[in-house]
Every structure is written in structure tokens, then in C-alpha cells.
Legacy VTK file of the C-alpha trace (Angstrom):
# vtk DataFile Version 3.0
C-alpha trace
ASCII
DATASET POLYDATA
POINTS 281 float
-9.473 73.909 -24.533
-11.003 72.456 -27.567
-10.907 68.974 -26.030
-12.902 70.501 -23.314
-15.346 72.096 -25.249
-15.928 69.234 -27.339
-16.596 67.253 -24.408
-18.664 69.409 -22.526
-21.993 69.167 -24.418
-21.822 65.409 -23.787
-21.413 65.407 -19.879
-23.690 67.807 -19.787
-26.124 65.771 -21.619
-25.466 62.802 -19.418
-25.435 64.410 -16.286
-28.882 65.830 -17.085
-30.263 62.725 -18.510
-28.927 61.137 -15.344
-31.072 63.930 -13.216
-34.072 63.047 -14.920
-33.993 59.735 -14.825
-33.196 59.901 -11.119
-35.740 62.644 -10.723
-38.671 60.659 -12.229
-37.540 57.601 -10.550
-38.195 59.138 -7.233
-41.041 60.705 -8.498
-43.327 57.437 -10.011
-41.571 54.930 -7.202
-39.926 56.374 -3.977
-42.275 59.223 -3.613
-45.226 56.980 -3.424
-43.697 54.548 -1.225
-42.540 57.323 1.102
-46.351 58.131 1.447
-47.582 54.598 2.201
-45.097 54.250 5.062
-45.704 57.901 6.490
-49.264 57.488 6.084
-48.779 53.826 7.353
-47.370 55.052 10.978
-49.053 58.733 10.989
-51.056 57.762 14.038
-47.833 55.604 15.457
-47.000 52.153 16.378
-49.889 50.678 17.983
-52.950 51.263 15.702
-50.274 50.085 12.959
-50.304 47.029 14.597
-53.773 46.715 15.169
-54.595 46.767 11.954
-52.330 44.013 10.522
-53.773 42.101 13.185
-57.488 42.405 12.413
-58.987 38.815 11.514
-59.598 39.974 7.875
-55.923 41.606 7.518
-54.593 38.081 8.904
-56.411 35.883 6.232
-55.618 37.864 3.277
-51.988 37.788 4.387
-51.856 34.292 4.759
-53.914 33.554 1.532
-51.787 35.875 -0.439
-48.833 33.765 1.012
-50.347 30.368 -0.037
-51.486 31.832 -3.224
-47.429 32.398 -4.115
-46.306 29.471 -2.385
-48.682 26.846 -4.883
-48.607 28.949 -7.967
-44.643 29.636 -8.022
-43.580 25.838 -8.120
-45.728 25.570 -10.746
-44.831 28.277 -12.586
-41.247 26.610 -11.571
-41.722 23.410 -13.237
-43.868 24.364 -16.080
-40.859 27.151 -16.933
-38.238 23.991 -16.647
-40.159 21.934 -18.944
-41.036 24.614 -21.015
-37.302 25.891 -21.708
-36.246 21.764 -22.118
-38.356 21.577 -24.944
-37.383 24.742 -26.731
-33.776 24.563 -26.138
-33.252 21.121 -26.756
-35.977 20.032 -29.416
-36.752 21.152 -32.858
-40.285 20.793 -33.553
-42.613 22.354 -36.364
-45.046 25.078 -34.183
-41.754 26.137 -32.116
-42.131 30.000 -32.713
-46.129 29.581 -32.725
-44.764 28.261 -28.972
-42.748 31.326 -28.170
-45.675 33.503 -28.747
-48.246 31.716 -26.654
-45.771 31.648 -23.945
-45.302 35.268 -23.899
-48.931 35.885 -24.357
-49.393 36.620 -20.306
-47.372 39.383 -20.712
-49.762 41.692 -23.300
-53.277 40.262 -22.076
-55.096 42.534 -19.262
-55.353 40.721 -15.583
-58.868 41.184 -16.025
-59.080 39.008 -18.916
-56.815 36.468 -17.284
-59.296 36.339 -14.767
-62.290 36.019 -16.662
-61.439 32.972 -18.891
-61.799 31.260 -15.834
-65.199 32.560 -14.914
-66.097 31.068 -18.591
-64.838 27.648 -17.943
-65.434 27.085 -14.125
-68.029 29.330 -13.794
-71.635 28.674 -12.618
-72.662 29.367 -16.142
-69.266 28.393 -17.470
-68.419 25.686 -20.199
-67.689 23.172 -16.839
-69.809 24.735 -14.499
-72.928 22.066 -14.315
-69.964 19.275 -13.986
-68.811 21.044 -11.214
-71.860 22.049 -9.367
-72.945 18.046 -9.455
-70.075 17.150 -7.972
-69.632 19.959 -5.192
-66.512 21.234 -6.711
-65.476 24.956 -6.552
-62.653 26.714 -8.417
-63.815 30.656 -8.733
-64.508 31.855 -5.836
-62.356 29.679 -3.938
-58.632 29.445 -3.306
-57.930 27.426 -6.691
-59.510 29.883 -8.743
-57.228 32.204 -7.295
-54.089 30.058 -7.910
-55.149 29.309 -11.783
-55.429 33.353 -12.223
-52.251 33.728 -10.756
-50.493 31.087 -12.295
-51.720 32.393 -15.802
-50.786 35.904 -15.236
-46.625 34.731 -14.073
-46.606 32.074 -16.100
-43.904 33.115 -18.605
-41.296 34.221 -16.118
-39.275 31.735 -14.881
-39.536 29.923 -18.619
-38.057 33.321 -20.503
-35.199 33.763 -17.596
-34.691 29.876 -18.555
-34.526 29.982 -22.453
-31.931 32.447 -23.245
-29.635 31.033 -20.782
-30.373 27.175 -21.995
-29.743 28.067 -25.528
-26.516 29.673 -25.098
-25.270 26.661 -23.076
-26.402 24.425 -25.895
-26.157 20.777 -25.087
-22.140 19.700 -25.236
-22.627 18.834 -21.191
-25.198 17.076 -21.072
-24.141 14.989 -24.286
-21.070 14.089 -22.693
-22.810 12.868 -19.548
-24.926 10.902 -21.505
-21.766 9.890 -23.441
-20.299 8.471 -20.509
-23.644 6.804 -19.092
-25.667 9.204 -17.374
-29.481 8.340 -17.095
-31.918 11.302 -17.543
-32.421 11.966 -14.071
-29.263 12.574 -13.361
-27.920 14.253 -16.390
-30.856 16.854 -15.469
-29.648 17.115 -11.873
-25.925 17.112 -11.396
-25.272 18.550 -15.451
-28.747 20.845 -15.842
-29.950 22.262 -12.677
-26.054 23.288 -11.636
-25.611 25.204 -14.696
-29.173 26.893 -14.551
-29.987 27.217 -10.246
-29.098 31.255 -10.621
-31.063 32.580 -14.044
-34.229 29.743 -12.159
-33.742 31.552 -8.592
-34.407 34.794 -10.335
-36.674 33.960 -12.380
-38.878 32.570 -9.182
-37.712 35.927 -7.040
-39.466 38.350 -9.372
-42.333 35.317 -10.324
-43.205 35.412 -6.549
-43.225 39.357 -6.463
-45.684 39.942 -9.220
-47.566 37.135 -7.824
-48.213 38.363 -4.277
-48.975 41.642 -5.690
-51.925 40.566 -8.678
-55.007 42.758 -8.726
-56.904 42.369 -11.547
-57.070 38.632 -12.527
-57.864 37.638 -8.577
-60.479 40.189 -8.342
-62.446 38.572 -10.761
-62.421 35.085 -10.051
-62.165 36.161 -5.832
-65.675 37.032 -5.084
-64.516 39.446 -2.834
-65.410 37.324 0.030
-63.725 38.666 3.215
-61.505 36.381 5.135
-62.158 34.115 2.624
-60.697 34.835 -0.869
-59.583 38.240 -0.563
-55.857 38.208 -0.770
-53.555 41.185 0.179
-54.093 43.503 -3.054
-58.008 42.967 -2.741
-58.413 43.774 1.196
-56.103 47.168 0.218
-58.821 48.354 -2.033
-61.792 46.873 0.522
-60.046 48.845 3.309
-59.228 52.028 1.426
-62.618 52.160 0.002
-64.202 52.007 3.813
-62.510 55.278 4.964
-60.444 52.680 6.864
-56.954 54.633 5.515
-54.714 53.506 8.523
-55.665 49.823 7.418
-55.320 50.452 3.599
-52.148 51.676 3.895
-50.872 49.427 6.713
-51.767 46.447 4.533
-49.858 47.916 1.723
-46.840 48.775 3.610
-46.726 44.606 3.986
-46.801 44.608 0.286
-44.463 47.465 -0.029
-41.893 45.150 1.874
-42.354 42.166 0.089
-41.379 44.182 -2.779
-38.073 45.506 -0.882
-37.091 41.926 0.043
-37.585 40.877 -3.408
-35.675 43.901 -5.038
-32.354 43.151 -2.172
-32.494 39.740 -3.318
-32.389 40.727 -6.592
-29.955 42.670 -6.657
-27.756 40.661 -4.464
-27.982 38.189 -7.131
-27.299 40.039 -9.983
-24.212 41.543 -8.108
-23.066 38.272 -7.323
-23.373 36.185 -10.201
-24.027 39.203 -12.716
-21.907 37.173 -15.536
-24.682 34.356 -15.410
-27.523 35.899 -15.288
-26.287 38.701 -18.292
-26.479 35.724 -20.490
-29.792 34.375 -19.341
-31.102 37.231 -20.584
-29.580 37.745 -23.742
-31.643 37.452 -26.804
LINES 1 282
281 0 1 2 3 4 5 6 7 8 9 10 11 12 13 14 15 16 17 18 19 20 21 22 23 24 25 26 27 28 29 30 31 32 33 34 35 36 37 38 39 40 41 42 43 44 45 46 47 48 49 50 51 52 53 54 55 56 57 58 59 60 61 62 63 64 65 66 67 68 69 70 71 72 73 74 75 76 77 78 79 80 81 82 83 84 85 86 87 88 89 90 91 92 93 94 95 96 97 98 99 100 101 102 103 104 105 106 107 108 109 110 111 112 113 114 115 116 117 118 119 120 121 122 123 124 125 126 127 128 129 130 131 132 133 134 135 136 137 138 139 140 141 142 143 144 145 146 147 148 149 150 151 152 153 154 155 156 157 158 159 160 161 162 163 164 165 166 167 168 169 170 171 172 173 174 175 176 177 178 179 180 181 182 183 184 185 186 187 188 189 190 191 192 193 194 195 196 197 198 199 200 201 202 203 204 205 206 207 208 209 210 211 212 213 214 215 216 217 218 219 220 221 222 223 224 225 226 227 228 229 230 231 232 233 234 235 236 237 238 239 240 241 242 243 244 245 246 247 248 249 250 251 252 253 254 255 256 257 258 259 260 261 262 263 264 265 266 267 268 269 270 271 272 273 274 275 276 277 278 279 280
């Protein structure tokens, strides 16, 4: 009985931490999703249809698609290179290097998006050399990319470093040991050991680039079928009364963000040892 008792007050405890968390959960994330999709299909199939496939609802699709598919290989490389050089070098600025890197992550969008303005800008710092020569970055699809790429650039690079430093560098000096060139020490000794903490690093990379707000909408323009990706035409949409649009247009992003949370998990189920250590600190 006293074993009981004294256990009691703890499951308890967890069991109505658990309800909370579980309750909150579903009220800050599946509640609102619930309500794009019912909203989404309130008037059925067909108009739901009809307004993915709108001229305007096409465009910003398919620029919101580009938009991930340029800026997350970059992200992608820069976070390989980036993680090389930390992991592997020892160089005088190294923590000054960590900081910038995870800089993204406390900055507003908005700002993100502005710096840009100030460099490529009409009245920017580049803006006359850019004018003379016909060149257009805000405004125009690589604005958009830059203020993406800024806003996921530490992703892939802090799923890389934790990982790379705990492997340390006894494979690779063996392969170079026994011959291996650069190339291929990075490819059949590097890559292998590193292809699961990189995949998820890109998986949630791409998510929180197809769904940026705030640095696009500065440097977009708003110009419609132009340079308004997904997030943008949502808030064009909604703000025109248009609500079936709005919310049909989110539902695509709603999705994305499904597909990106399976695959997520499906990795972290599968290879959950791995990917523990690429993000231990």
C-alpha cells in the first residue's frame, strides 16, 4: 500500500502533464489545421479545385517550388562546407563562426528581407550598378532565393556539426593513410557516414523554406503571378474576401508540411541512433 501511495502522486503528475501537453498540442497545431481543410472543402470538391487552378494560384505554386528547389542545394553545400571547416580545422574566430552561423535563427524575416532591399535596392548600396546594367534581384525571383537562403541557412550546417565532430577524423585519416585523394575520401569515407543527419537537415530546410513569409514579402513586390510565392498569394487571397482560395492555397502548404513531418519521422524511426548523435551538443 505504501508503495502505491508513494507512486501515485507521480503517475498522476505524468499522466496530467501528458494531457496537457497533448491537449495544447491539438489546440496550437491540429485544431488549426482541422479548420484549413474543413474550411478548404466547405463548398466541396470542385470550387476546391478551381481555385488551385486559377493562373495566379498556379504561379505562386510553382515559384514557391523553384524558390526551395535553388535555395536548398545551396543551403546544402554551404552547410557541407560549413561543418568541414569547423569539424576538421582549428582556426582563431571559430566560435565568432558559430555565432554568425546561428544568427538566422534570432533575426526577424523582415529584417532578413530588408538587408537586401539595402544592397540591391533601387536606392541600395548596388542599386545604380544594377540599374545600368538591367539587372534585377528584389523584386524578382533571385531576390526571393537570397531571402530564403538567408533565413534556412543554418540548418543543414547545425544537423552537420554535431554529428561531424563526434565522428572526428580516424576514417578519413586512414583513407588518406592508404592513398585516398580528397575527392574521394569526401565521397566514399564522408558523405556515407553523414547522408542521414544531411537528408534531414534538407527535409526540414525545404519545409521552412516553402513556407517563409516575412523575408519574401519584402524583397517580393507583391507582384501577382510574378513574385508572389505560396505564403504571399494566402494573405493576397484571404485579404480579398476570396476565403475558399486562401484556405485552398494553404491546405497545399498544410500538406507540404505533412509530407515533410512523415518523412521525418520515418527517418528518425529508422536510423534514430544516427541522427540522436547529430544532434547532440
Amino acid at each position: 500500500m505504501t508503495a502505491k501511495a508513494a507512486r501515485s502522486p507521480k503517475t498522476l503528475g505524468a499522466f496530467a502533464l501528458l494531457a496537457f501537453t497533448l491537449l495544447w498540442l491539438g489546440f496550437i497545431i491540429l485544431l488549426p489545421l482541422i479548420n484549413v481543410l474543413v474550411t478548404a472543402f466547405s463548398q466541396g470538391l470542385p470550387p476546391y479545385l478551381a481555385a488551385l487552378q486559377t493562373e495566379d494560384a498556379r504561379a505562386a505554386i510553382l515559384l514557391t517550388l523553384l524558390v526551395a528547389a535553388i535555395s536548398v542545394p545551396l543551403n546544402a553545400i554551404f552547410g557541407i562546407c560549413a561543418a568541414w571547416c569547423i569539424t576538421r580545422f582549428e582556426f582563431k574566430g571559430k566560435s565568432l563562426l558559430l555565432s554568425i552561423l546561428d544568427l538566422p535563427f534570432s533575426i526577424s524575416p523582415v529584417i532578413s528581407g530588408l538587408v537586401w532591399i539595402l544592397l540591391f535596392g533601387a536606392q541600395g548600396w548596388f542599386g545604380f550598378l544594377l540599374r545600368d546594367h538591367d539587372i534585377k534581384i528584389v523584386f524578382a525571383l533571385p531576390g526571393l532565393v537570397l531571402a530564403t537562403v538567408l533565413v534556412t541557412l543554418p540548418f543543414i550546417a547545425r544537423e552537420l556539426i554535431p554529428l561531424m565532430e563526434d565522428q572526428g577524423t580516424d576514417e578519413e585519416v586512414a583513407a588518406r593513410t592508404l592513398g585516398a585523394r580528397g575527392w574521394d575520401i569526401f565521397f566514399r569515407v564522408t558523405l556515407p557516414n553523414i547522408k542521414w543527419a544531411l537528408l534531414y537537415g534538407v527535409l526540414l530546410c525545404t519545409a521552412r523554406a516553402m513556407g517563409e513569409f516575412g523575408a519574401v514579402s519584402v524583397v517580393s513586390g507583391h507582384i501577382r503571378g510574378l513574385t508572389d510565392t505560396l505564403p504571399l498569394y494566402i494573405e493576397i487571397t484571404y485579404n480579398q474576401y476570396d476565403t475558399i482560395g486562401a484556405f485552398a492555397a494553404a491546405s497545399i502548404l498544410a500538406g507540404l508540411a505533412i509530407v515533410t513531418l512523415v518523412l521525418k519521422t520515418l527517418l528518425e524511426w529508422r536510423f534514430a541512433g544516427e541522427l540522436a548523435a547529430s544532434r547532440r551538443h
